[in-house]
N, CA and C of each residue as an Amber inpcrd file, in Angstrom:
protein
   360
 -66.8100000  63.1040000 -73.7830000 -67.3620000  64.3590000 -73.3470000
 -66.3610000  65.0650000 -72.4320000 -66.2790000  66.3910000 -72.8310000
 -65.3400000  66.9890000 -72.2080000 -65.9140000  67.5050000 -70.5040000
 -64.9640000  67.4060000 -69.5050000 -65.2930000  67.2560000 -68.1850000
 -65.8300000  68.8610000 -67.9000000 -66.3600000  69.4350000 -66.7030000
 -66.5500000  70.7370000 -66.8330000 -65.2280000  71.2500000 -65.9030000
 -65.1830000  72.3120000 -66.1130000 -63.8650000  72.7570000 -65.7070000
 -64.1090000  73.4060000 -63.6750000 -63.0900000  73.2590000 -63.2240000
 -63.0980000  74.3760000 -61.4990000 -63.2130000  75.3160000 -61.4220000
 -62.6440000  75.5630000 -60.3640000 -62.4380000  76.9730000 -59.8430000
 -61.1050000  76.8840000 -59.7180000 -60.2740000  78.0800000 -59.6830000
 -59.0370000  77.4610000 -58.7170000 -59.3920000  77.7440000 -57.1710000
 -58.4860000  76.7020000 -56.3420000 -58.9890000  76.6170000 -55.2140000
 -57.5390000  75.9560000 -54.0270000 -56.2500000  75.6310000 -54.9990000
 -55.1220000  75.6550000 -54.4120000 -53.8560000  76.2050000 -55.2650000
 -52.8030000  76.2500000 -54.4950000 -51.7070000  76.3510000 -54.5830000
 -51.3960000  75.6510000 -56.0820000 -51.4380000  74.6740000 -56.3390000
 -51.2880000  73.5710000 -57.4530000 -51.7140000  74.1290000 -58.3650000
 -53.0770000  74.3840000 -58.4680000 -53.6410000  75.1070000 -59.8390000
 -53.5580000  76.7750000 -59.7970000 -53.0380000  77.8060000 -59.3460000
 -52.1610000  78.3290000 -59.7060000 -50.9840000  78.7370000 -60.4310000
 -50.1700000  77.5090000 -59.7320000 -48.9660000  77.2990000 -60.2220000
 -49.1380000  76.6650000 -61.3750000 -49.9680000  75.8930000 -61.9320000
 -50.5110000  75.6470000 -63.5360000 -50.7000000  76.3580000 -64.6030000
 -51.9050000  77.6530000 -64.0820000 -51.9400000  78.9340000 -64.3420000
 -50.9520000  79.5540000 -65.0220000 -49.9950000  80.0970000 -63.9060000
 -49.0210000  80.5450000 -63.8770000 -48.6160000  80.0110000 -65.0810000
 -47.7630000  78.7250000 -65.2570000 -46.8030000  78.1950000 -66.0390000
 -47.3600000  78.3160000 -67.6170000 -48.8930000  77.7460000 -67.6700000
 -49.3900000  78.2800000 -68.7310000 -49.7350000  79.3520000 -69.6780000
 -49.8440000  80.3710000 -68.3450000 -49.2450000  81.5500000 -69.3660000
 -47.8610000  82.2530000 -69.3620000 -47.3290000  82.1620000 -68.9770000
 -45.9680000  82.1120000 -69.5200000 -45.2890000  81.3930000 -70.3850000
 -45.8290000  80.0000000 -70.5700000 -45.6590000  79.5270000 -71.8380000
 -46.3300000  80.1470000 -73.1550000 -46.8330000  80.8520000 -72.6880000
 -47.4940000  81.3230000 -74.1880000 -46.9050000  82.6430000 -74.0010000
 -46.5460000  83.5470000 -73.3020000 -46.0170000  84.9660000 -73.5500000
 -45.0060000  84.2180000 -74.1080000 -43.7340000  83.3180000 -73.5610000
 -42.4700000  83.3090000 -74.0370000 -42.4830000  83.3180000 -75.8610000
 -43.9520000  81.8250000 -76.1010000 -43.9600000  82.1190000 -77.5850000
 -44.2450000  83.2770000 -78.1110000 -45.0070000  84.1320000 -77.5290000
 -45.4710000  85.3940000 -78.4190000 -44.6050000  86.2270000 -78.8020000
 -44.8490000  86.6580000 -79.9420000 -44.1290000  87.0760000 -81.1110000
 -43.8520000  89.0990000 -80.4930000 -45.3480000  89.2990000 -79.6340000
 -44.6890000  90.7020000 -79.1450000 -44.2130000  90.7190000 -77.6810000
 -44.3130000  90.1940000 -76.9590000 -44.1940000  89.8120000 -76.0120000
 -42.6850000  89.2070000 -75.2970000 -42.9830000  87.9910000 -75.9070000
 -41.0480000  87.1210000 -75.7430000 -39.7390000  88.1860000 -75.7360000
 -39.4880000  89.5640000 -76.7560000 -38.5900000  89.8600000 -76.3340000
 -38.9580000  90.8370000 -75.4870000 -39.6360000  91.5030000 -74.7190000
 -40.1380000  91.6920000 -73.2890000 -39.5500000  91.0690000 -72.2400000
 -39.8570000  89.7680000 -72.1650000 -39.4880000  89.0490000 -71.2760000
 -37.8720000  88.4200000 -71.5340000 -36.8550000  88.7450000 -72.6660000
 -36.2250000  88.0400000 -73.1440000 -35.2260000  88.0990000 -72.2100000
 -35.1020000  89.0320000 -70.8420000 -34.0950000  88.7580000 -69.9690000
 -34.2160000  88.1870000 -68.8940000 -35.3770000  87.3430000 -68.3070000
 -35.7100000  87.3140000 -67.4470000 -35.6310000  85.4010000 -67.2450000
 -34.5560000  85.6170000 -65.8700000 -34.3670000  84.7320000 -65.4690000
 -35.4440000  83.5230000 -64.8360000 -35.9050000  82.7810000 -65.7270000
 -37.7090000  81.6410000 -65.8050000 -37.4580000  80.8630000 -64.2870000
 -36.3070000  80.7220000 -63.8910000 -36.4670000  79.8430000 -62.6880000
 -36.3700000  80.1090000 -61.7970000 -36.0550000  81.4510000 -61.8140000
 -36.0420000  82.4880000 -60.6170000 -37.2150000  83.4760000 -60.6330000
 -37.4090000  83.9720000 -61.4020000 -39.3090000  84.1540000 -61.9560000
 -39.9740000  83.9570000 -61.3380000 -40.1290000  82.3540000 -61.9880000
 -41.2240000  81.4730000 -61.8470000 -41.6480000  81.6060000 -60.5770000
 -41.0880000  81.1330000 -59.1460000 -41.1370000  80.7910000 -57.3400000
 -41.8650000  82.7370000 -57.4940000 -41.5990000  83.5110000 -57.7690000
 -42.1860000  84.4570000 -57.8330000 -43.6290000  84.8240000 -57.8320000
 -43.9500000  84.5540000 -59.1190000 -45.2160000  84.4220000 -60.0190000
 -46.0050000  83.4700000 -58.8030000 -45.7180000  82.1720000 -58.6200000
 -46.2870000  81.5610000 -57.9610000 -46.5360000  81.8190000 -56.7120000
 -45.9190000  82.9360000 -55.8160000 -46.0850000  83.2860000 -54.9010000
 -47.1090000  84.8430000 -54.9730000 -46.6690000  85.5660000 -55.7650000
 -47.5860000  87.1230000 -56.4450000 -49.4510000  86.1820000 -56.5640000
 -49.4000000  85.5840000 -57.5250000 -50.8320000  85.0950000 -57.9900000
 -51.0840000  84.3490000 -56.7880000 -50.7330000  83.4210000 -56.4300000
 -51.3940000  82.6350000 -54.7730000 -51.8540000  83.6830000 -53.9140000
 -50.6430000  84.3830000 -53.7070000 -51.2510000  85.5970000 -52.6210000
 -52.7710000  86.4080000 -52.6220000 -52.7950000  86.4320000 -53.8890000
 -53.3740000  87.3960000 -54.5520000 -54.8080000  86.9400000 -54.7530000
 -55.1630000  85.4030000 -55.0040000 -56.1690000  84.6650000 -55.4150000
 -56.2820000  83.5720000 -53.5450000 -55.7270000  83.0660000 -53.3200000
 -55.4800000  82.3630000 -51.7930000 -55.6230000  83.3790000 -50.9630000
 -54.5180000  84.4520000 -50.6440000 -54.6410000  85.0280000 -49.7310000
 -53.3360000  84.5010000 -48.8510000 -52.2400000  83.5510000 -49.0550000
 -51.6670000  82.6390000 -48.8540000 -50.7740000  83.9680000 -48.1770000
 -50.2150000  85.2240000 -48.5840000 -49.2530000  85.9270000 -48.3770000
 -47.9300000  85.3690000 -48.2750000 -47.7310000  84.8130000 -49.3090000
 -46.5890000  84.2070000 -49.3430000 -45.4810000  85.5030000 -50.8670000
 -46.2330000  86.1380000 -50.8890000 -45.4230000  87.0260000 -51.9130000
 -44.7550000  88.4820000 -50.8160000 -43.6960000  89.3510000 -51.4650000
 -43.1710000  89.7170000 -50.7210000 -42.9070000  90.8410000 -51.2270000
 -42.7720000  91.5940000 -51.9180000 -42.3440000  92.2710000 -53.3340000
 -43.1090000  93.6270000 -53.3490000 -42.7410000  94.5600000 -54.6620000
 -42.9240000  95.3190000 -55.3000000 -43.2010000  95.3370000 -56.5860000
 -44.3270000  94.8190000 -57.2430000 -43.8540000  94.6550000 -58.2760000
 -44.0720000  95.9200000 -59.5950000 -44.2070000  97.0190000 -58.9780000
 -44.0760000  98.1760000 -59.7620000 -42.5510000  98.2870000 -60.3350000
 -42.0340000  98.3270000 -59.1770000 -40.4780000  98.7650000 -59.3830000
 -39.6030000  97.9690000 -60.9310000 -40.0540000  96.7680000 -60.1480000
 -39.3360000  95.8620000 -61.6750000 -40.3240000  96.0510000 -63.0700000
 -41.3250000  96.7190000 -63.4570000 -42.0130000  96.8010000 -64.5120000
 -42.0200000  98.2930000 -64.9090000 -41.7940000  99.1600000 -64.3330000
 -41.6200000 101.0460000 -64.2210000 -40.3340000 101.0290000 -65.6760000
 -39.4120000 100.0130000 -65.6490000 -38.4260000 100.7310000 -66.7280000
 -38.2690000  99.8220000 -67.8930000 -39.2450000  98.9030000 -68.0640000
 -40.0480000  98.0780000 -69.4540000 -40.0720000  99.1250000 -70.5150000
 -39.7650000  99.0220000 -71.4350000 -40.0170000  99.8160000 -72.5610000
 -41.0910000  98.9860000 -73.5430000 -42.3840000  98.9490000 -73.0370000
 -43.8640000  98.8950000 -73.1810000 -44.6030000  99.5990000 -73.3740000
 -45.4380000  99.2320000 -74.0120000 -46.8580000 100.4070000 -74.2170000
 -48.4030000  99.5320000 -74.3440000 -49.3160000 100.6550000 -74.1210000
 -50.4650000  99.9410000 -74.2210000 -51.0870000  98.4420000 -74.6550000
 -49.9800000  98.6950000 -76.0640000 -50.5940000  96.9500000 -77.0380000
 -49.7710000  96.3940000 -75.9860000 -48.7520000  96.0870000 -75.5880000
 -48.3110000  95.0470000 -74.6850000 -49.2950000  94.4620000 -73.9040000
 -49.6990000  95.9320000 -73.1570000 -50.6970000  95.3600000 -71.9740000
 -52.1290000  94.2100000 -72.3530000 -52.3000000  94.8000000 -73.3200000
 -53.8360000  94.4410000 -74.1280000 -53.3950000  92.8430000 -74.5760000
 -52.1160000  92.8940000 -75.2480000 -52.0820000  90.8160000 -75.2430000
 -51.5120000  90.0520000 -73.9130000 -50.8070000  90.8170000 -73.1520000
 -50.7820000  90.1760000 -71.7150000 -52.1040000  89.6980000 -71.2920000
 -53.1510000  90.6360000 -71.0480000 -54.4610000  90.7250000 -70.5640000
 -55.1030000  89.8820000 -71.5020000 -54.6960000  89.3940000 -72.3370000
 -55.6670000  88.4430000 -73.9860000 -55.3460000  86.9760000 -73.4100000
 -53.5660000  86.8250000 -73.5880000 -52.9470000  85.5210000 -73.2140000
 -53.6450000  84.9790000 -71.5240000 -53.4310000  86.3490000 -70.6710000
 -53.9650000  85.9430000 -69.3680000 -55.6790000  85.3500000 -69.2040000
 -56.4260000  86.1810000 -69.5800000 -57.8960000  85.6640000 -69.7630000
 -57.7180000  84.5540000 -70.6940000 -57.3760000  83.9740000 -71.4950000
 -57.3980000  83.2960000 -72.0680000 -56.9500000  81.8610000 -71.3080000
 -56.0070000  81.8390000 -71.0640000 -55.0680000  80.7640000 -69.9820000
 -56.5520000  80.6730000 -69.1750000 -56.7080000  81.6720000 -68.2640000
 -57.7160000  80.9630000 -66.9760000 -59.2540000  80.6250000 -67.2660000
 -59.6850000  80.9970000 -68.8970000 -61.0920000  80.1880000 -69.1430000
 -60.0720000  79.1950000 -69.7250000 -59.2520000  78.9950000 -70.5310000
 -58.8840000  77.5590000 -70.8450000 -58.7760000  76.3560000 -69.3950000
 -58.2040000  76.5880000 -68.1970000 -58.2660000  76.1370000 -67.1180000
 -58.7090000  75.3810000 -66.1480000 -59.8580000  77.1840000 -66.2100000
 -60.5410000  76.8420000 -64.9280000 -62.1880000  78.0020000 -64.9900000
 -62.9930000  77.6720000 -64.2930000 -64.4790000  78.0720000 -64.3740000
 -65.0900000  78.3510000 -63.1450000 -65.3610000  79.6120000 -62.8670000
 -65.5650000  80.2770000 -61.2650000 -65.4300000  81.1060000 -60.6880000
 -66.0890000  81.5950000 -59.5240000 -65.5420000  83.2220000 -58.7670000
 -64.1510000  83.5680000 -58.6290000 -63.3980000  82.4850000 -58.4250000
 -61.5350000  82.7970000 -58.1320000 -61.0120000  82.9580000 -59.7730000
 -61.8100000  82.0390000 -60.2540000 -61.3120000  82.6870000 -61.9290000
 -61.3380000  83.7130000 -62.5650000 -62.6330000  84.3060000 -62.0990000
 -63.1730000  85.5410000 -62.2110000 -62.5340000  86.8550000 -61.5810000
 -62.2420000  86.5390000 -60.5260000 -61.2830000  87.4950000 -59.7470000
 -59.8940000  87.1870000 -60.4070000 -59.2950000  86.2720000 -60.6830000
 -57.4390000  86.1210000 -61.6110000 -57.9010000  87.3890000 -62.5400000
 -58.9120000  87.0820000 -63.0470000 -58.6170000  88.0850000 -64.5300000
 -59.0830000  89.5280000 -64.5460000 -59.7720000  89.9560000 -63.2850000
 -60.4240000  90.8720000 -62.7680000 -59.1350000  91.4600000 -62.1160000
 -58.5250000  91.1400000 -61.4040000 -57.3210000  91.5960000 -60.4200000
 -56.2970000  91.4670000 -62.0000000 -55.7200000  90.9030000 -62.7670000
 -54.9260000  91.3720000 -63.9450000 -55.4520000  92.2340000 -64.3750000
 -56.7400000  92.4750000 -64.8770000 -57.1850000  93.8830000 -65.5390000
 -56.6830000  94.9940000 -64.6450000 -57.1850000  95.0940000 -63.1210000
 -56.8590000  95.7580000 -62.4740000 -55.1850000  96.1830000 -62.5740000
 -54.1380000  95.6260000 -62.2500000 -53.1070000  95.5990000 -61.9530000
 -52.4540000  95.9560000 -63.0610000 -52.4350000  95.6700000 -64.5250000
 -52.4870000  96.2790000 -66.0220000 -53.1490000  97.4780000 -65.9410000
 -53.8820000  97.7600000 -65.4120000 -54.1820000  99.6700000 -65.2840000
 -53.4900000 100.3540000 -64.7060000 -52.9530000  99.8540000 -63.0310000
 -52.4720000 100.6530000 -62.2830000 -50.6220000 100.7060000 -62.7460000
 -50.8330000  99.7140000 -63.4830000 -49.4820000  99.7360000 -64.3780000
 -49.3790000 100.8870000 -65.1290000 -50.2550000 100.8950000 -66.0400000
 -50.0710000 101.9000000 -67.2310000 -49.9410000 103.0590000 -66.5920000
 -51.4310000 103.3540000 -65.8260000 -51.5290000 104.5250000 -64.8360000
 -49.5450000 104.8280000 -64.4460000 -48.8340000 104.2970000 -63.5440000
 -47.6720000 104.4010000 -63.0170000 -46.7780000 104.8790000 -64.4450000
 -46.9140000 104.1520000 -65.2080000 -46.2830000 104.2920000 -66.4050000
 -46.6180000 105.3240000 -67.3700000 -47.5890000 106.0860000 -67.2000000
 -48.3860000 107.3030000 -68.1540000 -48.8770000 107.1450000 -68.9180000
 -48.9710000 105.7280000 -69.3940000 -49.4740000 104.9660000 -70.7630000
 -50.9690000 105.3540000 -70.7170000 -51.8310000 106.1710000 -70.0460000
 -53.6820000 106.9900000 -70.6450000 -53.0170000 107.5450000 -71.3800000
């Protein structure tokens, strides 16, 4: 019997999060060359610091992250399987209000993207 799933509730499962979906953008077929310049190990300490902050409260992120996504040559469908792969990753995961808020705060943050970007 399969166990029931958490919440996230540290640093650790985050950074799980995290890694999990990025393993699946890198495979994706629209996606991967998106990301195809982007240095994963220098990234990564990123990501893990953006989403902690963001879900913890940890403020351990530091950034802008408009600036580095403003000159993506993206459009809407991008956003829509980011937002697929992402919800997807955190019910595969994890089960709960902080889960609920990961994918609530990506929806969010995928709007104010497009919004910045003109993509309505």
């Amino acid at each position: 019997m399969d166990s029931p799933l958490n919440d996230i509730q540290t640093r650790d499962q985050v950074e799980l999060l995290v890694e999990r979906f990025y393993e699946k953008v890198k495979s994706d077929s629209l996606l991967a060359p998106i990301f195809s310049h982007v240095d994963w190990p220098k990234h990564m300490p990123t990501m893990y610091n953006f989403w902690s902050s963001m879900l913890l409260g940890d403020r351990s992120y530091a950034g802008n992250p408009m600036t580095n996504h403003l000159a993506l040559k993206i459009n809407r469908t991008h956003f829509e399987q980011w937002l697929k792969l992402f919800r997807s990753t955190v019910d595969e995961l994890y089960k709960g209000e902080k889960a609920e808020e990961a994918k609530m705060r990506a929806e969010s943050i995928a709007g104010i993207l497009q919004h910045k970007m003109n993509l309505w």
